[in-house]
C-alpha positions as CSV (number, residue, x, y, z in Angstrom):
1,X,237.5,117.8,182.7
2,X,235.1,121.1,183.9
3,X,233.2,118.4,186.1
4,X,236.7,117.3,187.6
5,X,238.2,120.1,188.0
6,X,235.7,122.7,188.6
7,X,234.1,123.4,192.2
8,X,231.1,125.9,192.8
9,X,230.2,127.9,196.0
10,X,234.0,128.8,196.7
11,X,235.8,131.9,197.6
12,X,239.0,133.9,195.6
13,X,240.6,137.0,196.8
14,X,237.7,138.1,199.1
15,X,235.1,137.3,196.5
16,X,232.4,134.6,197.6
17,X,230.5,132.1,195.5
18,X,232.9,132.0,193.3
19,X,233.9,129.0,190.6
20,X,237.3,127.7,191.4
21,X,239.7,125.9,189.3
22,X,241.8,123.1,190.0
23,X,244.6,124.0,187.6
24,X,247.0,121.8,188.7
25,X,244.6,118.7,188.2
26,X,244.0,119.8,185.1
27,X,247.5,120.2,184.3
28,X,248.1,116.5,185.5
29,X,244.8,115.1,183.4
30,X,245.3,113.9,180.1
31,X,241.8,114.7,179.2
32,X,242.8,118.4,178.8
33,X,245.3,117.9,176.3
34,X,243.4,115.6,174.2
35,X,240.8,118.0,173.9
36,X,243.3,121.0,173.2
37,X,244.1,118.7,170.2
38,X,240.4,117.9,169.5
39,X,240.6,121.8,169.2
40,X,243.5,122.2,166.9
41,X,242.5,119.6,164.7
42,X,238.9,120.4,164.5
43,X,237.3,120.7,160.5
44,X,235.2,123.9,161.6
45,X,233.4,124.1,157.9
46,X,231.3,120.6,159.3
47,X,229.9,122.4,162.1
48,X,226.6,123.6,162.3
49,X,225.8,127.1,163.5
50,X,224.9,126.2,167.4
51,X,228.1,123.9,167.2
52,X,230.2,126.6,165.7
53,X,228.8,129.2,168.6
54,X,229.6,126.1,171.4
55,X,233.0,125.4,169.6
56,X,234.4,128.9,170.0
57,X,233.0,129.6,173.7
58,X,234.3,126.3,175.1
59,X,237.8,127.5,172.9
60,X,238.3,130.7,174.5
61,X,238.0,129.0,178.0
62,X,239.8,125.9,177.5
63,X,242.6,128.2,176.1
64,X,242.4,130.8,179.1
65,X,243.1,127.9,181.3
66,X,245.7,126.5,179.1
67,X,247.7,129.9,179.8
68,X,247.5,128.8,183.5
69,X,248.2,125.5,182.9
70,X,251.4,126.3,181.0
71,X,252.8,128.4,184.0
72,X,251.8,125.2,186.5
73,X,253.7,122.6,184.0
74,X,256.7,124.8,184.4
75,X,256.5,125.0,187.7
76,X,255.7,128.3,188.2
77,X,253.1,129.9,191.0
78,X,249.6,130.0,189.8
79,X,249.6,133.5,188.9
80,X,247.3,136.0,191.3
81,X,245.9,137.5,188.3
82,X,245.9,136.6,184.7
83,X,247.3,140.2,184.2
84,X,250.4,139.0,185.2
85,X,251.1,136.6,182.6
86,X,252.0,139.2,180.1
87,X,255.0,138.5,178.5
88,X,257.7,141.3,177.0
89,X,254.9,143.9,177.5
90,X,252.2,141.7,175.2
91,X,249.2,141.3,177.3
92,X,247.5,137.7,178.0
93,X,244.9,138.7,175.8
94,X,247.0,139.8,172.6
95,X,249.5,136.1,173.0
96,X,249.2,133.5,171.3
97,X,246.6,131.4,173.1
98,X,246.2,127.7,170.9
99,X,245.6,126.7,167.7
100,X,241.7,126.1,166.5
101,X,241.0,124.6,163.3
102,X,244.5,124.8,162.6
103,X,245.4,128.3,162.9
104,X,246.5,129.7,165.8
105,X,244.5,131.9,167.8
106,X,244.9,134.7,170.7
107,X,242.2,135.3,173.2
108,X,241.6,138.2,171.8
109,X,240.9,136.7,168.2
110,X,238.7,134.4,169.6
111,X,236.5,137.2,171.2
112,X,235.9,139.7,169.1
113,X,237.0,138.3,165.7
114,X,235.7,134.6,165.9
115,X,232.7,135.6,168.8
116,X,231.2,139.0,168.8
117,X,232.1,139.8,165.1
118,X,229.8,136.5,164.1
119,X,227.6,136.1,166.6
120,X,224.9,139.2,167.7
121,X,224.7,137.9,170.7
122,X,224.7,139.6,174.0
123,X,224.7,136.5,176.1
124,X,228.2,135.2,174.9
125,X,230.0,138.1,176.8
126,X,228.6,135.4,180.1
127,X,229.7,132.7,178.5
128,X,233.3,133.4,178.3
129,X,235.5,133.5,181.2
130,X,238.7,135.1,181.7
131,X,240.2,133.0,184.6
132,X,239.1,136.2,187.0
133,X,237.0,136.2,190.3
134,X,235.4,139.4,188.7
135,X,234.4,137.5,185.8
136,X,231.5,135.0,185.3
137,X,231.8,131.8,186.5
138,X,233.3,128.8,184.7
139,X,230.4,126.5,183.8
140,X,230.9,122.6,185.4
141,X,230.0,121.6,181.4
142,X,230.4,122.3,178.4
143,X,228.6,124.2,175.6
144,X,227.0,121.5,173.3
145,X,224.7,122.9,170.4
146,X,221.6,120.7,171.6
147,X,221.3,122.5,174.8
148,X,223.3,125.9,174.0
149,X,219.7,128.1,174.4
150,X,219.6,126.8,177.8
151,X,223.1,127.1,178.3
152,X,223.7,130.5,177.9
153,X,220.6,131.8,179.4
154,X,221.4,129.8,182.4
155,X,225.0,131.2,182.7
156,X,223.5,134.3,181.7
157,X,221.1,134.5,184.4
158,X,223.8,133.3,186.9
């Protein structure tokens, strides 16, 4: 899906270089949902630590872009900013995001409850991505525990 959808080198509100997002091909891709429900339905006491680490990083973006994706399949204007998808004065961060493992999650629970609170790791912060210009780029791959050193060091470096 990240490799579909997912272009490098671009520009967003006068920032260059940036990652952009095809949100309405993801939207229309099947791919995306079947991994949302790879998500939900995943049996997170089988995973091994660098699995668990890769799990919750790819999570928290796949559900930042579903909160786009939402507004797109309602036909609704990409927003300008995340920021503008709060909803009765709950902000994006604080909603309901998707479920993991069963349980539903916010982005906000997946951050600091489910990432920093587990996981002393400086180079996650990197690895996460807000759907922002401001914030590091969305990866064209996912995290996979085999290669996750690598990973995050690279988008760390980045």
């Amino acid at each position: 899906v990240l490799k579909r959808h997912v272009t490098e080198g671009g520009r967003v509100n006068g920032i260059s270089d940036c990652t952009v997002v095809d949100y309405a091909g993801i939207a229309a891709d099947p791919d995306f949902d079947a991994y949302l429900a790879v998500l939900a339905g995943v049996d997170l006491s089988r995973l091994s630590p660098a699995e668990d680490l890769a799990l919750w990083m790819n999570a928290y973006n796949a559900l930042c872009i579903n909160h786009i994706v939402t507004c797109v399949r309602a036909g609704q204007p990409e927003p300008e900013s995340i920021l503008g998808l709060k909803k009765g004065g709950t902000p994006i961060w604080d909603q309901e995001a998707g479920v993991v493992g069963g349980k539903p999650y916010s982005l906000n629970q997946v951050e600091h409850d489910q990432l920093r609170k587990r996981w002393n790791e400086p180079m996650v912060h990197a690895c996460i991505v807000c759907a922002s210009a401001s914030c590091p780029n969305l990866r064209r791959e996912a995290f996979v525990a085999d290669r996750l050193a690598a990973q995050m060091a690279d988008q760390f470096s980045a």
